[in-house]
C-alpha positions as CSV (number, residue, x, y, z in Angstrom):
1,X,42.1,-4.9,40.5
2,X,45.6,-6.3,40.2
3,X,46.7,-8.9,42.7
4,X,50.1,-8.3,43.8
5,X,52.5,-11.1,42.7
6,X,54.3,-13.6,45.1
7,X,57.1,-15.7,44.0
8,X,55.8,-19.2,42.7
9,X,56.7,-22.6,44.3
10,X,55.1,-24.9,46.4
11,X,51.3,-25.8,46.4
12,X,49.3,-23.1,44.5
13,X,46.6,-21.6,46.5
14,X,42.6,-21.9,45.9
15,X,40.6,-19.1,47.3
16,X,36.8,-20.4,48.2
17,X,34.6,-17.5,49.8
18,X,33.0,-19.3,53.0
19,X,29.8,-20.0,54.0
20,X,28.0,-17.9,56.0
21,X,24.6,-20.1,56.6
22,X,24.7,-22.0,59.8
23,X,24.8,-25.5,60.3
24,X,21.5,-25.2,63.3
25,X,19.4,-23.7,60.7
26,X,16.2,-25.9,60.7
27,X,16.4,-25.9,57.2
28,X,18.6,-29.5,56.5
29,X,19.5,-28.2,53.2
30,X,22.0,-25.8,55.1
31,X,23.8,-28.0,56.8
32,X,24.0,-30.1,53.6
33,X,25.1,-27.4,51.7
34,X,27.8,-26.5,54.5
35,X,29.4,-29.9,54.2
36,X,29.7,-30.3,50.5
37,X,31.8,-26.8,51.2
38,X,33.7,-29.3,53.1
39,X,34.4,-31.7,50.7
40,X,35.2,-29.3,48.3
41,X,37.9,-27.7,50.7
42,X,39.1,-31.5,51.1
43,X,39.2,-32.1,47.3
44,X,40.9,-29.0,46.6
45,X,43.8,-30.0,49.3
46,X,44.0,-33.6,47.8
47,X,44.2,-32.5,44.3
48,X,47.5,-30.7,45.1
49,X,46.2,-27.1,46.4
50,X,46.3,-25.1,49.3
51,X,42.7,-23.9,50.2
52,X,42.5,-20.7,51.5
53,X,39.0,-19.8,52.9
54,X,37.7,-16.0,51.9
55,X,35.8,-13.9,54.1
56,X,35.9,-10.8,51.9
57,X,37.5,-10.0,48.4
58,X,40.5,-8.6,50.1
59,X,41.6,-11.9,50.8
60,X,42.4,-12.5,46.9
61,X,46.2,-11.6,47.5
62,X,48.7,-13.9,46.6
63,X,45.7,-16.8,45.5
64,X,46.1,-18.4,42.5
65,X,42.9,-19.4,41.6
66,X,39.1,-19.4,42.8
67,X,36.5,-22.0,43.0
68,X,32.8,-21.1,43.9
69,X,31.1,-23.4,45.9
70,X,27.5,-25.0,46.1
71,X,25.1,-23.5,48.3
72,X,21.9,-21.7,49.1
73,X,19.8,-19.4,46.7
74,X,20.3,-16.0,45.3
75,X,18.4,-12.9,46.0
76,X,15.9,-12.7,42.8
77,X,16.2,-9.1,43.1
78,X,20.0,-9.2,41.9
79,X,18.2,-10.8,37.9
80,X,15.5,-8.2,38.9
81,X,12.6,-10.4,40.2
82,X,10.7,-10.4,42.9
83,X,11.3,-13.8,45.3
84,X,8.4,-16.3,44.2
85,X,8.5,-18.0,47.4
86,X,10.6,-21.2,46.8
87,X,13.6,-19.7,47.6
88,X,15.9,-20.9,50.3
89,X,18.6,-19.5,52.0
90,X,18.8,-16.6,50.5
91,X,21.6,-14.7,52.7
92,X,22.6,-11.1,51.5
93,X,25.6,-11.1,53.0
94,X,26.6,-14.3,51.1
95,X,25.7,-12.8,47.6
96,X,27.6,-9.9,48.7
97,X,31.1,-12.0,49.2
98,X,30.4,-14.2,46.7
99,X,29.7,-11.4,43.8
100,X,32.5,-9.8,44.9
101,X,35.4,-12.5,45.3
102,X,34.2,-13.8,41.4
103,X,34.3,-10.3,40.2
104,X,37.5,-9.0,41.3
105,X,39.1,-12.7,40.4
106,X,37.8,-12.4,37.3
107,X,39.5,-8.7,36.8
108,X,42.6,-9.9,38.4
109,X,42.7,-12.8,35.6
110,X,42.5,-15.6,38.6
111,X,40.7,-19.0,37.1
112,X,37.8,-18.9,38.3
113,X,35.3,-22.5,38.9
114,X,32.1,-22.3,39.7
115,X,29.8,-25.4,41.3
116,X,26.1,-25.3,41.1
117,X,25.2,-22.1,42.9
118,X,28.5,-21.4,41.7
119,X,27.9,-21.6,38.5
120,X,24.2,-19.5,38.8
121,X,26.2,-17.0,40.2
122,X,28.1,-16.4,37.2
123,X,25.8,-16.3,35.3
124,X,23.9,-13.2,37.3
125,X,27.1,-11.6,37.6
126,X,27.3,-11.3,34.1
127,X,23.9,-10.4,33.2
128,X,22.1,-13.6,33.1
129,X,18.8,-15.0,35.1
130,X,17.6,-17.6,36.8
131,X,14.6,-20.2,37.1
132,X,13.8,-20.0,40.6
133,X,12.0,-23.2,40.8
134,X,12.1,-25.6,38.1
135,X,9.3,-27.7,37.2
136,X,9.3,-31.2,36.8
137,X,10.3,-32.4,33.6
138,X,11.9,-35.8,31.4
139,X,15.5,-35.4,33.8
140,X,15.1,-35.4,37.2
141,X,17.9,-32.5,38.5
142,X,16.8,-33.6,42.2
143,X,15.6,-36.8,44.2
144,X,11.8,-36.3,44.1
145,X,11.7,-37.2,47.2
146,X,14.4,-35.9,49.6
147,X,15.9,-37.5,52.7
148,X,18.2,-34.8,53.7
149,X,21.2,-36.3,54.9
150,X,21.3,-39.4,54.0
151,X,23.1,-38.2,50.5
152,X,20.9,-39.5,47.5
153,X,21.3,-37.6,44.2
154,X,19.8,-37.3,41.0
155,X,21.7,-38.9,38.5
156,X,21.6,-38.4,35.0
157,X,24.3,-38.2,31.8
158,X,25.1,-34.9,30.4
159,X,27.8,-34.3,27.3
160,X,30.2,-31.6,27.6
161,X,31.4,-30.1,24.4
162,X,35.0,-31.0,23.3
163,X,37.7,-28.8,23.4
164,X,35.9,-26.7,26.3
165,X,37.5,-25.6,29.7
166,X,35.3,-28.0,31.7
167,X,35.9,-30.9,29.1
168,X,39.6,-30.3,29.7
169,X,38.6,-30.9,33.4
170,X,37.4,-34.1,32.5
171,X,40.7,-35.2,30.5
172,X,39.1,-34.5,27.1
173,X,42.5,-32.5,25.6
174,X,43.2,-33.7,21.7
175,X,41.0,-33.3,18.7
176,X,38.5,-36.9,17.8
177,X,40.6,-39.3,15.9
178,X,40.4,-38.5,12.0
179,X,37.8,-35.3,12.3
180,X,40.0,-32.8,13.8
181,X,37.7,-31.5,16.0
182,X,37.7,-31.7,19.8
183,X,35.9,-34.9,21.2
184,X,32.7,-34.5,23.9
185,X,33.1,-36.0,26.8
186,X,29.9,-37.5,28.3
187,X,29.8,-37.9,32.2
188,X,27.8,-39.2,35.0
189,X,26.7,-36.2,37.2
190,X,25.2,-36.1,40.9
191,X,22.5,-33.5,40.6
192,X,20.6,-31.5,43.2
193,X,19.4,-28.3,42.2
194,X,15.6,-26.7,42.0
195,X,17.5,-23.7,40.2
196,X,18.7,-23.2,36.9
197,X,19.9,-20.6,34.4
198,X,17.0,-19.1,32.7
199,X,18.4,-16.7,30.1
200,X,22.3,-17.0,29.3
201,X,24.4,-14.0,29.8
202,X,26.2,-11.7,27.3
203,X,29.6,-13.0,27.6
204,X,29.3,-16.7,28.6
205,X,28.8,-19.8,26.4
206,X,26.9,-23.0,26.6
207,X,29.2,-25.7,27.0
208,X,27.0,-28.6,28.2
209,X,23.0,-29.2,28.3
210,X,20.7,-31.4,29.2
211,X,17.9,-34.0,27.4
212,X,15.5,-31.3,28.5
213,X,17.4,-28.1,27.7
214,X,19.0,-27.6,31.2
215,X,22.0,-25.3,31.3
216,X,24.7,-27.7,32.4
217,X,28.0,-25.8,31.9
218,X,29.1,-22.7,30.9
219,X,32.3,-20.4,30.0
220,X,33.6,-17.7,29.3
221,X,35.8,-17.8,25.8
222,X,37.7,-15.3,26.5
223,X,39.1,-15.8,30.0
224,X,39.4,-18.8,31.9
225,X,36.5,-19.0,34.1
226,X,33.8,-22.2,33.6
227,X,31.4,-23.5,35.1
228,X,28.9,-26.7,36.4
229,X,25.6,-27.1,37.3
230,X,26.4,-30.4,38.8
231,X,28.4,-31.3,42.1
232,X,31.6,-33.4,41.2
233,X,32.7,-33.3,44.5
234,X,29.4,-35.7,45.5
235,X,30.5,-38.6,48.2
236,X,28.9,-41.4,46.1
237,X,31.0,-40.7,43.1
238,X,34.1,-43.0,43.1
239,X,36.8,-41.0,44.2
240,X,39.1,-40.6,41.1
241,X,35.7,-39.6,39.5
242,X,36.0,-36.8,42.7
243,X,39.4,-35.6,42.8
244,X,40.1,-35.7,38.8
245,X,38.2,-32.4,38.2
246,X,40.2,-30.7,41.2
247,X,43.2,-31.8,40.7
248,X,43.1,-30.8,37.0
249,X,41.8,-26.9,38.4
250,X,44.5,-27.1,40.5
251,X,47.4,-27.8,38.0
252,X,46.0,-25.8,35.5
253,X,46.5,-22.9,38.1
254,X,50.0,-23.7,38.8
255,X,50.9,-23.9,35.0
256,X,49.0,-20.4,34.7
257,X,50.9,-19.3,37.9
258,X,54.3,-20.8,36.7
259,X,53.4,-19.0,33.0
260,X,52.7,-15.4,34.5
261,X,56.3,-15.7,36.8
């Protein structure tokens, strides 16, 4: 697919497929997920980009760069499973847009971001699978004991690998004084998440991990699309913790914008 080009200037625009789930679901995790889309939409705007919400791949026109949001679960039957039965939210119609916005924005050579279901997504789309529920282990990805809505996290450390396209998000851009390689960067995350990648895809690297062998990050070398397990745009983060992430995507799509002009 080749996105037709639009003369650069002004604020460059972020394309976020939207969610379809609604809010009066009696599932609280839906209306949780639904407002983290929010503050991603907000982030986005404050780090210098125009969010343009996508209601079909069409919409990719003109955009100069695509974040995947957080949200519900994906179908098992798109890694080939059959659903176990702790699946939430599992919406075809959301799979559908959401497979098809990274696809076609990953043809078009659009950056492409991906946050937590975001970033499982990926990983299916290029031939990976998924944990569908994880069990307990020595890092706790989710607060054991959830009071939805009132915004508690798990929180645990994770190192990013220098010199990687989520590192770079992060500000980690020179090599390690003296060893000319690319410094990690170690961050605090907010984690919420009973999913995780299982088997890594043909085509994507391993750019962060977990003390118990999570897959925290992930890229792909050879175009610019990355992505996180963990959800940066979390209230209780400070907020240049927040907006330094975005605002980095962001510029890093008007330089590639600017570049291709």
């Amino acid at each position: 697919m080749q996105i037709p080009a639009r003369p650069f200037g002004g604020r460059p625009r972020i394309g976020l497929p939207v969610r379809l789930s609604s809010s009066l679901d009696p599932d609280p995790r839906v209306a949780e997920a639904n407002a983290l889309f929010d503050y991603v939409v907000e982030l986005v705007r404050e780090g210098g980009g125009e969010p343009v919400p996508l209601t079909g791949a069409e919409g990719l026109a003109g955009l100069d760069g695509v974040v995947l949001p957080g949200g519900g679960d994906l179908d098992p039957g798109l890694y080939g499973e059959e659903d176990g039965g702790t699946c939430y939210d599992v919406n075809p119609e959301q799979d559908q847009l959401d497979l098809a916005v990274a696809r076609q924005s990953i043809d078009a050579g659009l950056p492409v971001l991906g946050i937590c279901r975001g970033h499982q997504l990926l990983n299916v789309l290029y031939g990976g699978t998924l944990i569908q529920d994880m069990d307990p282990g020595v890092v706790a990805h989710r607060e054991p004991d959830p009071v939805h809505g009132s915004g508690p996290w798990a929180w645990h450390e994770v190192g990013i690998a220098g010199g990687s396209k989520v590192a770079g998000l992060y500000g980690s851009t020179g090599p390690a004084t003296g060893s000319g390689a690319a410094a990690a960067v170690t961050v605090k995350i907010a984690s919420g998440h009973h999913q995780a990648v299982a088997r890594v895809a043909e085509g994507l690297v391993v750019t962060a991990v977990a003390d118990d062998g999570t897959v925290e990050a992930l890229e792909d070398p050879k175009r610019w699309v990355a992505s996180v397990q963990w959800h940066p745009e979390a209230l209780e983060l400070p907020a240049a913790e927040r907006q330094a992430p975005f605002r980095a995507f962001v510029e890093l799509c008007r330089s590639r914008a600017a570049a291709a002009s």
